[in-house]
Backbone as ProteinMPNN parsed JSONL, in Angstrom:
{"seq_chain_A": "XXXXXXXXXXXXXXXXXXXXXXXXXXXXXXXXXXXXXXXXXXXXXXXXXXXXXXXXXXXXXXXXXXXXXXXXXXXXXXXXXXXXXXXXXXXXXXXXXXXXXXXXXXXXXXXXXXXXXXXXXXXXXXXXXXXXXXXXXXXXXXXXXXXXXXXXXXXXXXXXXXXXXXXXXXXXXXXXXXXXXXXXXXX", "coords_chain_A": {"N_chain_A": [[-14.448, -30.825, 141.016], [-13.381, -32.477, 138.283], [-14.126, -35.814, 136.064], [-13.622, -39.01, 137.614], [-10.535, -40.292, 137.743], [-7.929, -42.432, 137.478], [-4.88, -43.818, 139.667], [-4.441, -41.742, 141.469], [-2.813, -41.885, 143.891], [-0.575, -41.512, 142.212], [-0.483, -39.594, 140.826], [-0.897, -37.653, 142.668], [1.64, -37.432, 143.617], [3.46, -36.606, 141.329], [2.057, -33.89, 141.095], [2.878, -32.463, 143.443], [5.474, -32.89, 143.489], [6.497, -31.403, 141.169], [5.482, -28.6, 142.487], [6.965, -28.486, 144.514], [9.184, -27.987, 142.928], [8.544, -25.491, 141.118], [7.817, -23.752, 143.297], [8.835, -24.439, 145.133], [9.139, -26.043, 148.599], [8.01, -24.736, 150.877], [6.17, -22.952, 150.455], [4.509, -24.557, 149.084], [1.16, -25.98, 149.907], [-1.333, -28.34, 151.037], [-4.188, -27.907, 149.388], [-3.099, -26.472, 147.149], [-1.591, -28.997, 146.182], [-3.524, -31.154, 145.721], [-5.492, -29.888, 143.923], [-3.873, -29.619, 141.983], [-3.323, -32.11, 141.228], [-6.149, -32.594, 140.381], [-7.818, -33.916, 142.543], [-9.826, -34.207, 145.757], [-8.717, -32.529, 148.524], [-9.495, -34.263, 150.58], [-9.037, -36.688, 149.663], [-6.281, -36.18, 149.058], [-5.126, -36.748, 152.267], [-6.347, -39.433, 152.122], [-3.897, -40.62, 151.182], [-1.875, -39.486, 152.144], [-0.089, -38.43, 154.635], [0.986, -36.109, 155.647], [2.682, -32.865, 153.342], [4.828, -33.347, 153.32], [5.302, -36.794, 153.781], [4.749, -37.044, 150.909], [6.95, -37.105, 149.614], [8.551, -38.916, 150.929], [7.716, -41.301, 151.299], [8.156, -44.019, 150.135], [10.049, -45.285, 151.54], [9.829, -47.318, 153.623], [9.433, -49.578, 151.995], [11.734, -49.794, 150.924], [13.173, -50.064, 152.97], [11.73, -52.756, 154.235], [12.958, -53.692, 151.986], [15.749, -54.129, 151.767], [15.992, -55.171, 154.567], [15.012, -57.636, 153.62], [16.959, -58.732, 151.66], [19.387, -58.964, 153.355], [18.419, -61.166, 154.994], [18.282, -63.289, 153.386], [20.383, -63.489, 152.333], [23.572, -65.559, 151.148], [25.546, -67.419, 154.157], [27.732, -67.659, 153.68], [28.755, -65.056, 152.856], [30.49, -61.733, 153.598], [29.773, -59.806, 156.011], [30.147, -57.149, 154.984], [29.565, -57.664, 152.569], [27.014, -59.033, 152.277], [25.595, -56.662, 153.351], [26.108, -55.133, 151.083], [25.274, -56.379, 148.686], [22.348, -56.457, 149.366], [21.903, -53.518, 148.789], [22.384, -53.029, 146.634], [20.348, -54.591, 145.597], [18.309, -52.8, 146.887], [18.99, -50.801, 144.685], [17.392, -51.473, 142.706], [15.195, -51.282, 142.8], [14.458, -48.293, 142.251], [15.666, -48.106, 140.023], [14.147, -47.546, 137.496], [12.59, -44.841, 138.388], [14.581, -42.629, 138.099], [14.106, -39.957, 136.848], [12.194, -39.409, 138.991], [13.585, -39.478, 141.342], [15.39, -37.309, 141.021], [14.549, -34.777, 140.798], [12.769, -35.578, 143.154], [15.582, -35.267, 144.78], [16.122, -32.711, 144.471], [14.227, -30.831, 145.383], [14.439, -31.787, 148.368], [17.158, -31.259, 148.699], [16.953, -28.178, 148.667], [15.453, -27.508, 151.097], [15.754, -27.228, 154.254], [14.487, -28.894, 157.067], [13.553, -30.921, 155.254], [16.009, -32.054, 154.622], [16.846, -32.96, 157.255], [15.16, -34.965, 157.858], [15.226, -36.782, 155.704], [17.688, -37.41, 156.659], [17.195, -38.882, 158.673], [15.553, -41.188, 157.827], [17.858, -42.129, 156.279], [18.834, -43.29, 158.584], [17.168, -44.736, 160.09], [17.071, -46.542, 158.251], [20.161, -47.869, 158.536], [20.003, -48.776, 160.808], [18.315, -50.698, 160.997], [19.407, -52.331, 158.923], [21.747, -52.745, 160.324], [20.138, -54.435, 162.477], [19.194, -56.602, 161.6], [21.395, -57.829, 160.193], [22.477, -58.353, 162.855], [20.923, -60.244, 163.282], [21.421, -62.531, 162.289], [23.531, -63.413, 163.184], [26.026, -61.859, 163.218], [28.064, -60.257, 165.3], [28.662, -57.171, 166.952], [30.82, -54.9, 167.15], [30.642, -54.517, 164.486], [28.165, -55.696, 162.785], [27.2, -52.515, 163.03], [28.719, -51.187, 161.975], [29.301, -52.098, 159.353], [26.681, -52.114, 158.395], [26.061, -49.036, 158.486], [28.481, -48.181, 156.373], [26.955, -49.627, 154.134], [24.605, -48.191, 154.144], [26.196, -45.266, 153.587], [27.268, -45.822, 151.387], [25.159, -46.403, 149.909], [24.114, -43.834, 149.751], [26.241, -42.069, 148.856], [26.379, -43.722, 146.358], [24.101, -42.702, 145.326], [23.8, -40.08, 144.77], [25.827, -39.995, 143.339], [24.321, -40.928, 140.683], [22.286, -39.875, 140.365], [23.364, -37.384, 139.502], [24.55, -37.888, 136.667], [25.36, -37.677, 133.948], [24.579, -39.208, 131.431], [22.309, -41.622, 131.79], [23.079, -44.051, 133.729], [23.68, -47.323, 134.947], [21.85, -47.834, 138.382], [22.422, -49.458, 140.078], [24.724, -51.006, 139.169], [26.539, -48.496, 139.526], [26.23, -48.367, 143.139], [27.44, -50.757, 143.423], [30.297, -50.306, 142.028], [31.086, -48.381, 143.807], [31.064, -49.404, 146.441], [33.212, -51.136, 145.857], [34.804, -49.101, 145.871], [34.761, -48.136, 148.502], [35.348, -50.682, 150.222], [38.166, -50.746, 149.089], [39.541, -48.725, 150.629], [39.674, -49.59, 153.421], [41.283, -51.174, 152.72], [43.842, -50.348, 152.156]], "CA_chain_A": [[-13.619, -31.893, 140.514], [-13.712, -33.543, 137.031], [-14.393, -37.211, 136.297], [-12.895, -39.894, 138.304], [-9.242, -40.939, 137.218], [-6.783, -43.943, 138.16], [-3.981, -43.444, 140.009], [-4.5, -40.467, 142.421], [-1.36, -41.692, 144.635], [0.938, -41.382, 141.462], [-0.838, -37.924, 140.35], [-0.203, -36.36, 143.617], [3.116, -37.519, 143.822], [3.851, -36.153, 140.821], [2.083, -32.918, 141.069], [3.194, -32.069, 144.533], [7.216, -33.009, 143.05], [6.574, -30.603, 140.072], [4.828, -27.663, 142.517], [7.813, -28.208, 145.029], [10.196, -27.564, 142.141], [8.127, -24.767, 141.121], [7.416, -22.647, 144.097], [9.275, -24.315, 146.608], [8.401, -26.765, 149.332], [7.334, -23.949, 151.91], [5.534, -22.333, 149.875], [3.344, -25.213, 148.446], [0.212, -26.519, 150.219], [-1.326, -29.503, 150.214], [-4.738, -27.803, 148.283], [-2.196, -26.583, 145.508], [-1.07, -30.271, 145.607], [-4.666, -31.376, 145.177], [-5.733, -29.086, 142.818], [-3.125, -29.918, 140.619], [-3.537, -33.808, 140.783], [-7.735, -33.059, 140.494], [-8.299, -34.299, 143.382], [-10.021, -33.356, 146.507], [-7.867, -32.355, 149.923], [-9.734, -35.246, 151.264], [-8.321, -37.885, 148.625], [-4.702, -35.952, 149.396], [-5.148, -37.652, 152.634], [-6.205, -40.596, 152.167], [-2.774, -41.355, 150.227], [-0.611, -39.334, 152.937], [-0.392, -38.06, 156.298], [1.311, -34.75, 154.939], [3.047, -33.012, 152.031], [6.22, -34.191, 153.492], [5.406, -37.646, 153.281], [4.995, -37.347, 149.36], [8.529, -37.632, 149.19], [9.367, -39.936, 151.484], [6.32, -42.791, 151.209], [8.651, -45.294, 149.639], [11.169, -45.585, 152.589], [9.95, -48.497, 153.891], [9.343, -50.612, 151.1], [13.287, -49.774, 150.655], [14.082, -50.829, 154.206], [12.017, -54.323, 153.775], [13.825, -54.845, 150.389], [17.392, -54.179, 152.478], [16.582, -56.259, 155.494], [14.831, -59.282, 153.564], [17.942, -58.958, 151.077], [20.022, -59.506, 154.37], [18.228, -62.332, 155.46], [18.03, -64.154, 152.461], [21.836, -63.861, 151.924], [24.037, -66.947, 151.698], [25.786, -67.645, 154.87], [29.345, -67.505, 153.577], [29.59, -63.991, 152.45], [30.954, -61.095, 154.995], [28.526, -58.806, 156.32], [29.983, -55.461, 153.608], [29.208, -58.203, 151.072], [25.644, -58.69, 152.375], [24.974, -55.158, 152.998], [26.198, -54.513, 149.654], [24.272, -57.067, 148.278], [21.079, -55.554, 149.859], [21.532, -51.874, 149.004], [22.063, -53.526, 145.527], [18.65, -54.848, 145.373], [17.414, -51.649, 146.907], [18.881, -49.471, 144.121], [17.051, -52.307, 141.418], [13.502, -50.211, 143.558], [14.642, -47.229, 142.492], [16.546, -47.642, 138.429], [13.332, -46.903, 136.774], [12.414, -43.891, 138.812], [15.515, -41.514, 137.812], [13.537, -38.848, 136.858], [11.546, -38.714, 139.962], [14.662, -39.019, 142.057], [16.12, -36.218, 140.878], [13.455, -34.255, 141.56], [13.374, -35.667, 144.987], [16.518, -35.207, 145.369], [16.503, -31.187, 144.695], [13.487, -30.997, 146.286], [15.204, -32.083, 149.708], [18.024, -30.329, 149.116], [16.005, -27.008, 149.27], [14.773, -27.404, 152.262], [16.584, -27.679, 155.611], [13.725, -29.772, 157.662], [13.354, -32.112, 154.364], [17.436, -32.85, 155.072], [16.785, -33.761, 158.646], [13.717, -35.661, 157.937], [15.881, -37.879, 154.917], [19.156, -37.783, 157.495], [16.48, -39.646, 159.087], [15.198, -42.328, 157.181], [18.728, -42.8, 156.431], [19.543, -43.306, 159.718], [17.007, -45.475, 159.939], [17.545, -47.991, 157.323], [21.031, -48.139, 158.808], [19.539, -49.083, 161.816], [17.506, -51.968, 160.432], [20.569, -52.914, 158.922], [22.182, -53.88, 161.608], [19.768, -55.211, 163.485], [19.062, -57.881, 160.231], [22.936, -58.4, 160.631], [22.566, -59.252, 164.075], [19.539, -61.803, 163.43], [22.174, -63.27, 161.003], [24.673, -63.533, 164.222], [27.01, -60.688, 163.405], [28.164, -59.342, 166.409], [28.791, -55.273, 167.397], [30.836, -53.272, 166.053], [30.547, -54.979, 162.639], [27.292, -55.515, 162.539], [26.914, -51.317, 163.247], [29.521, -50.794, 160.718], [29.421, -52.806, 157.727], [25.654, -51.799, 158.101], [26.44, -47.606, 158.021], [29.531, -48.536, 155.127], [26.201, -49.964, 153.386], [24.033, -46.694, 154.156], [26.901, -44.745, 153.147], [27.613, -46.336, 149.511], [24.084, -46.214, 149.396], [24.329, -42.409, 149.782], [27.522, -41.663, 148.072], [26.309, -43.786, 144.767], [22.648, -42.258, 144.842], [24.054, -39.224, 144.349], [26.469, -39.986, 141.925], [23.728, -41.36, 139.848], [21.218, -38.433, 139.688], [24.246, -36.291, 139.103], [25.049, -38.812, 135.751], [24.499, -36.576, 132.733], [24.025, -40.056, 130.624], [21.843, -42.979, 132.774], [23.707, -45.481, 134.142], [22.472, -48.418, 136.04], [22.16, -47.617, 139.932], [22.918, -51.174, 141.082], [26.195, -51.321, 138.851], [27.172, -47.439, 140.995], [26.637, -49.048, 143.982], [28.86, -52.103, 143.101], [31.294, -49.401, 142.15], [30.819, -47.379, 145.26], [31.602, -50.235, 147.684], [34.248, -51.591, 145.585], [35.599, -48.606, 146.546], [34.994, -48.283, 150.116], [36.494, -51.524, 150.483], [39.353, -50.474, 148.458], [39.715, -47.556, 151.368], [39.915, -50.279, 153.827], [42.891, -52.335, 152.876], [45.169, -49.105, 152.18]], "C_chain_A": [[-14.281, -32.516, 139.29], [-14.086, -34.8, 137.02], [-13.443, -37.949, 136.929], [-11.787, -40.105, 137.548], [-8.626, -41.169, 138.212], [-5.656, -42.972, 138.267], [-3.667, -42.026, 140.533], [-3.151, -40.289, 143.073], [-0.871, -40.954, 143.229], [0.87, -39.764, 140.944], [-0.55, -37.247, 141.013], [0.913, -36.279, 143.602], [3.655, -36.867, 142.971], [3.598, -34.351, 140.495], [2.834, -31.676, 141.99], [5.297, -31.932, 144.249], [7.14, -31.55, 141.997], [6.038, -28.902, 141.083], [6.129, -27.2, 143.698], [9.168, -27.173, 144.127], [9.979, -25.703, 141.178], [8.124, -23.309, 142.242], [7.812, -22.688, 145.414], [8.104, -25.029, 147.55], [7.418, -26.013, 150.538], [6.123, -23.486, 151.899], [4.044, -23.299, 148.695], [2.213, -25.467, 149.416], [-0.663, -27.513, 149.474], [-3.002, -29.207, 149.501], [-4.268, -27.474, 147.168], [-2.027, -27.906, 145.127], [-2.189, -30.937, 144.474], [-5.388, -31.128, 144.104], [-5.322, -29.329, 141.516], [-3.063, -31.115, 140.2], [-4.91, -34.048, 139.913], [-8.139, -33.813, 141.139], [-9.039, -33.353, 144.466], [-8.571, -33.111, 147.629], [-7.917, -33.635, 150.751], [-8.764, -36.887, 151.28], [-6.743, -37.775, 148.978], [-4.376, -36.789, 150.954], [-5.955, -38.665, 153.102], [-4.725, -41.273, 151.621], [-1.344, -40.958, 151.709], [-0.64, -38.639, 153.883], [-0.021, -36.164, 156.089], [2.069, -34.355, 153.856], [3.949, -33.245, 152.599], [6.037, -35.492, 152.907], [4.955, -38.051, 151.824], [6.307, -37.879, 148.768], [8.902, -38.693, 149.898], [8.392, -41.181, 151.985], [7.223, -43.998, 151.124], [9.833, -45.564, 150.856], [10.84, -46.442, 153.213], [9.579, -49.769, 153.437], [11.042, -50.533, 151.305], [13.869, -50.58, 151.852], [13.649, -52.216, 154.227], [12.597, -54.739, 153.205], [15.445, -55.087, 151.402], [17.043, -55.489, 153.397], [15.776, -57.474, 154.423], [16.234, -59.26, 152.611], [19.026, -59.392, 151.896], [19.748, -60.827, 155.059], [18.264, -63.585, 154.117], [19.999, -64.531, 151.645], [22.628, -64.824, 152.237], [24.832, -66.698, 153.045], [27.657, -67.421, 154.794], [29.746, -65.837, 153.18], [29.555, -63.223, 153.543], [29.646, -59.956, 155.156], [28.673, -57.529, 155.385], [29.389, -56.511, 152.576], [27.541, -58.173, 151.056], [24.927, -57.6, 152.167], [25.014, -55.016, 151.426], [25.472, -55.07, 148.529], [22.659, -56.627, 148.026], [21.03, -54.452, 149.213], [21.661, -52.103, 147.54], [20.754, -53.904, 145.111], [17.351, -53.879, 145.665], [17.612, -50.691, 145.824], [17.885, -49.951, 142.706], [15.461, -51.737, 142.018], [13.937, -49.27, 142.65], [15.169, -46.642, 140.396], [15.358, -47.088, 137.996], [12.838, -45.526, 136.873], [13.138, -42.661, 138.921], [15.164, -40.207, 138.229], [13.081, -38.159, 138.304], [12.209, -38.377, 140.906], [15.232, -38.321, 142.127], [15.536, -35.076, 141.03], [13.361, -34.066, 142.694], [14.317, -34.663, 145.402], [16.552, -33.581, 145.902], [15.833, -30.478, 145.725], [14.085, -30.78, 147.984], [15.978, -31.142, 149.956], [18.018, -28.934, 149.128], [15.568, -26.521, 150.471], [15.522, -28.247, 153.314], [15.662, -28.576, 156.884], [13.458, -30.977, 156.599], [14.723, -33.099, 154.493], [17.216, -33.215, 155.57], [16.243, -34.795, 158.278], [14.684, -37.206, 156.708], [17.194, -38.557, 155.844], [18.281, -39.28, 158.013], [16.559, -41.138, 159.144], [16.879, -43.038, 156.911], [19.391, -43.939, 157.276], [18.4, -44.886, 160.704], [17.234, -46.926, 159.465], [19.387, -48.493, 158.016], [20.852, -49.369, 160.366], [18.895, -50.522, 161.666], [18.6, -52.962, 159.893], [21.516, -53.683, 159.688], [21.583, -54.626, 162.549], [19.298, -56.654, 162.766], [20.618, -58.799, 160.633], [23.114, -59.54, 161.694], [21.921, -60.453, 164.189], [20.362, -63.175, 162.866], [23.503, -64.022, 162.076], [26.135, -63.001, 163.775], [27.207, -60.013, 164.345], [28.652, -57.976, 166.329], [30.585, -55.646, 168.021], [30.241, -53.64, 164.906], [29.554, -54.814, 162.467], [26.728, -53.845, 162.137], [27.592, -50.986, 161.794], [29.519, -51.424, 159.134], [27.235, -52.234, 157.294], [25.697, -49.955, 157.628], [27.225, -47.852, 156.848], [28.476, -48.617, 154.255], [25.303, -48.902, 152.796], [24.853, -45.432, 153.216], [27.106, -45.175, 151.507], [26.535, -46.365, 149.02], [23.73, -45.128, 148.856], [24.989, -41.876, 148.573], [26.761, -42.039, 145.869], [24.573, -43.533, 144.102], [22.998, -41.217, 144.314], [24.759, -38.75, 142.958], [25.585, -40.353, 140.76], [22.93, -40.018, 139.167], [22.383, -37.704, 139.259], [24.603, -36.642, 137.402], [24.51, -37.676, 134.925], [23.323, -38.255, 131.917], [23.512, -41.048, 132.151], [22.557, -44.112, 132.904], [22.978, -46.467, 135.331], [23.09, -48.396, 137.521], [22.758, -48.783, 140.448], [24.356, -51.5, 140.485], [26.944, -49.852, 139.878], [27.13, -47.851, 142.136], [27.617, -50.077, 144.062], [30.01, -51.438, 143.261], [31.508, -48.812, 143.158], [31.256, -48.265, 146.304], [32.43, -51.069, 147.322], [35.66, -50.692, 145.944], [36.048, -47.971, 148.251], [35.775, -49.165, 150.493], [37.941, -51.782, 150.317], [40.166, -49.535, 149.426], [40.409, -48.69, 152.606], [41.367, -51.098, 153.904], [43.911, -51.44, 152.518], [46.017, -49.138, 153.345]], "O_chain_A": [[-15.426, -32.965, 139.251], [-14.494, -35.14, 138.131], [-12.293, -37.526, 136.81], [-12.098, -40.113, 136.357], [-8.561, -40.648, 139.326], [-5.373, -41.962, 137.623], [-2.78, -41.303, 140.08], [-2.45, -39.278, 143.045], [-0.818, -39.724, 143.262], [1.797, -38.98, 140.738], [0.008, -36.206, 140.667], [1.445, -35.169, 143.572], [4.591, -36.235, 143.459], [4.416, -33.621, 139.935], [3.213, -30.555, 141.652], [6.094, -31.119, 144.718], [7.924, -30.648, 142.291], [6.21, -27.905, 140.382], [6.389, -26.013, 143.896], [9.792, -26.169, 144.47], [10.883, -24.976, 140.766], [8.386, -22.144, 141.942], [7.615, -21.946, 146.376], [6.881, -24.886, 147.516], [6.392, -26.501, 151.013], [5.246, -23.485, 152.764], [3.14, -22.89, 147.967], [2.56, -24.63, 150.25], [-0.855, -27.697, 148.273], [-3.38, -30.238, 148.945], [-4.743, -27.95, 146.137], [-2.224, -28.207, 143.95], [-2.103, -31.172, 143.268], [-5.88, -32.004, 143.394], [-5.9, -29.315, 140.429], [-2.804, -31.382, 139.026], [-5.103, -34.972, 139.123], [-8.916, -34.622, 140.632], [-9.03, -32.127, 144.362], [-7.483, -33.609, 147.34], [-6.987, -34.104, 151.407], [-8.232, -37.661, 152.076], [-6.01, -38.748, 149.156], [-3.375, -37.505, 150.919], [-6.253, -38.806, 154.288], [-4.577, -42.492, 151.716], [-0.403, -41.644, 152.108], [-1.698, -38.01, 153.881], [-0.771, -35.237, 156.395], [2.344, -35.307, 153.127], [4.199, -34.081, 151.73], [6.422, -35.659, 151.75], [4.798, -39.239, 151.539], [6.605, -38.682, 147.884], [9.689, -39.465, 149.352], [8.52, -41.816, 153.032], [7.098, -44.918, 151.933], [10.543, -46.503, 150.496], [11.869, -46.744, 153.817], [9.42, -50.788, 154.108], [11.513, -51.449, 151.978], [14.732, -51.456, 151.811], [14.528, -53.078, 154.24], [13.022, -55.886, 153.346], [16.012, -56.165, 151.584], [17.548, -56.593, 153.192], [16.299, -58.55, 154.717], [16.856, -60.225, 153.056], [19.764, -60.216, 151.355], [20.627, -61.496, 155.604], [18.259, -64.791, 154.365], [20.504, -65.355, 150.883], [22.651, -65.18, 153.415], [24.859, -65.48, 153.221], [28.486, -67.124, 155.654], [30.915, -65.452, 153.213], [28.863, -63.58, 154.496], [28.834, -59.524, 154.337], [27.685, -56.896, 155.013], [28.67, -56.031, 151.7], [26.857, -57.576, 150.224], [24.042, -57.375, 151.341], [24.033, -54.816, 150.711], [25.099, -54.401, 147.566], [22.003, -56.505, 146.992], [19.864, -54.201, 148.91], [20.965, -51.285, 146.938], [20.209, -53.342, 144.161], [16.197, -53.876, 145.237], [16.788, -49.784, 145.71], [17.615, -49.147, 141.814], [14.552, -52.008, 141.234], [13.487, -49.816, 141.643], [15.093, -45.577, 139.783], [15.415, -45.862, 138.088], [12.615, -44.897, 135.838], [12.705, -41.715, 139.579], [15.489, -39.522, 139.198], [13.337, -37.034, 138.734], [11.951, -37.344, 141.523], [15.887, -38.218, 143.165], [16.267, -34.217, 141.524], [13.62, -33.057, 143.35], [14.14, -33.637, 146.059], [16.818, -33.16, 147.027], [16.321, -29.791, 146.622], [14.095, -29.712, 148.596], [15.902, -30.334, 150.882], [19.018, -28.372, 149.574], [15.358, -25.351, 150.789], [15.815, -29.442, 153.31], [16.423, -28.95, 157.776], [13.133, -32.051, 157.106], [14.739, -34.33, 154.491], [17.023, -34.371, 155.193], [16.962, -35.79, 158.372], [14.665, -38.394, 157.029], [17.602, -39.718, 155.816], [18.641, -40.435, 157.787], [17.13, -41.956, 159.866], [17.143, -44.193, 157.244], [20.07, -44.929, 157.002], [18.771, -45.682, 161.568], [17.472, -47.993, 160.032], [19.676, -49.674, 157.821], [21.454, -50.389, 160.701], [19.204, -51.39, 162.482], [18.716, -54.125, 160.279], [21.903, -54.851, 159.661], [22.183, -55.354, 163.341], [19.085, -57.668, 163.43], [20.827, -59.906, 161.128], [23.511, -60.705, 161.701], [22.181, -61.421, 164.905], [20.077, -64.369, 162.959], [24.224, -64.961, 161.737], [27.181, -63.624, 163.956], [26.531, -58.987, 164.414], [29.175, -57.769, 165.234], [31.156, -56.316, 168.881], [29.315, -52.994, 164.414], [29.366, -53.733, 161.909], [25.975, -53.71, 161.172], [27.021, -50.614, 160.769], [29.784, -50.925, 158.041], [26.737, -52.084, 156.178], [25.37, -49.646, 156.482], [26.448, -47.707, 155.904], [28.611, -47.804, 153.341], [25.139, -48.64, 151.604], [24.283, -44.786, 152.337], [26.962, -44.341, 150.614], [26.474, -46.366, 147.791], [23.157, -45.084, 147.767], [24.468, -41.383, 147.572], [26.674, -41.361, 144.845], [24.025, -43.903, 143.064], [22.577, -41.129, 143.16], [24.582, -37.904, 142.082], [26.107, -40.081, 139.679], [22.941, -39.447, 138.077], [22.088, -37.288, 138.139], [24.949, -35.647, 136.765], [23.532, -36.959, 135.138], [22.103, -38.412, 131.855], [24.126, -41.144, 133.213], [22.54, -45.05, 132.108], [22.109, -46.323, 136.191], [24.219, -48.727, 137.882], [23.637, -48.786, 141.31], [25.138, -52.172, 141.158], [27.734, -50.084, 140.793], [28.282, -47.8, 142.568], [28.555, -50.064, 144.859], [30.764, -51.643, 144.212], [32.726, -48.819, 143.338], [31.932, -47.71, 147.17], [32.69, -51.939, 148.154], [36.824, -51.027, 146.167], [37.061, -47.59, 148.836], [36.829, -48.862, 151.051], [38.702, -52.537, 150.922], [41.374, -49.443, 149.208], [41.634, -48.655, 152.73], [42.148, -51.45, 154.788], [45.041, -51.919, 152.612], [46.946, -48.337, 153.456]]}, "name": "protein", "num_of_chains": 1, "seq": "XXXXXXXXXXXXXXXXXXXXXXXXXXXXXXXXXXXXXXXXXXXXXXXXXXXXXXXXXXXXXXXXXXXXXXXXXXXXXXXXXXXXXXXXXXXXXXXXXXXXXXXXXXXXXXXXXXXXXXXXXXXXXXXXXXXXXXXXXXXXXXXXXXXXXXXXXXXXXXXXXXXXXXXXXXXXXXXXXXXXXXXXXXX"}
């Protein structure tokens, strides 16, 4: 190994994204990862438990930002407004990071245990969702639902974003995205 250099997390993250896209997630290991950051194996974890969690580290910064964005919401708006509120403030995590998302994204969608593993986290944060809801005294169904609706538009306008040829701002696609869910609703 060469001389010491800053920012090891962000080096792996980025080498390990670039070696997936390369050669395929199966087919990487996490001394290729290493290697390619200049790090040791050792240093690889200290940052992460495995090369899975390279991709999916930030998932629960995302789910604090959702539920404190739920708790911190005024009292008069309806629980899609909250959610939507929330998954708004989660995509304001995420605008700067385009690039790497798209990446991600392909990444994932390569690999049939990386789906599960995001169905996941999804499925998570949905989960958290409603149980924020409930703290809020939203009772079940709603709470369940306006929290998935939230997951879902979360989904729907992540996708649409990386797909964007030109950059548009994630937190205005979401807006859009559950302007039109709700629009589905009153049909």
């Amino acid at each position: 190994m060469g001389r010491w250099e800053p920012d090891a997390r962000g080096r792996l993250m980025l080498a390990a994204l670039a070696l997936y896209t390369e050669r395929g997630y199966e087919q990487t290991t996490v001394a290729d990862i290493a290697q390619r950051a200049g790090v040791t194996e050792r240093t690889f974890f200290r940052h992460f438990t495995d090369k899975r969690e390279v991709l999916f580290e930030g998932s629960g910064a995302l789910q604090e930002t959702v539920v404190a964005a739920i708790e911190a919401a005024p009292a008069s708006q309806t629980p899609i407004d909250v959610v939507g509120a929330a998954m708004v403030r989660a995509a304001q995590m995420l605008q700067e990071r385009r690039d790497f998302a798209r990446q991600r994204a392909a990444a994932i969608a390569a690999n049939p245990s990386l789906q599960e593993r995001e169905l996941l986290k999804l499925a998570k944060l949905g989960a958290a969702a409603a149980a924020a809801l409930r703290e809020r005294g939203v009772r079940e169904p709603a709470a369940g639902m306006a929290a998935e609706i939230g997951v879902a538009v979360f989904k729907v306008a992540f996708e649409q974003w990386i797909a964007d040829r030109q950059p548009v701002d994630f937190a205005d696609r979401i807006q859009e995205t559950l302007e039109q869910a709700k629009a589905l609703t009153n049909a």
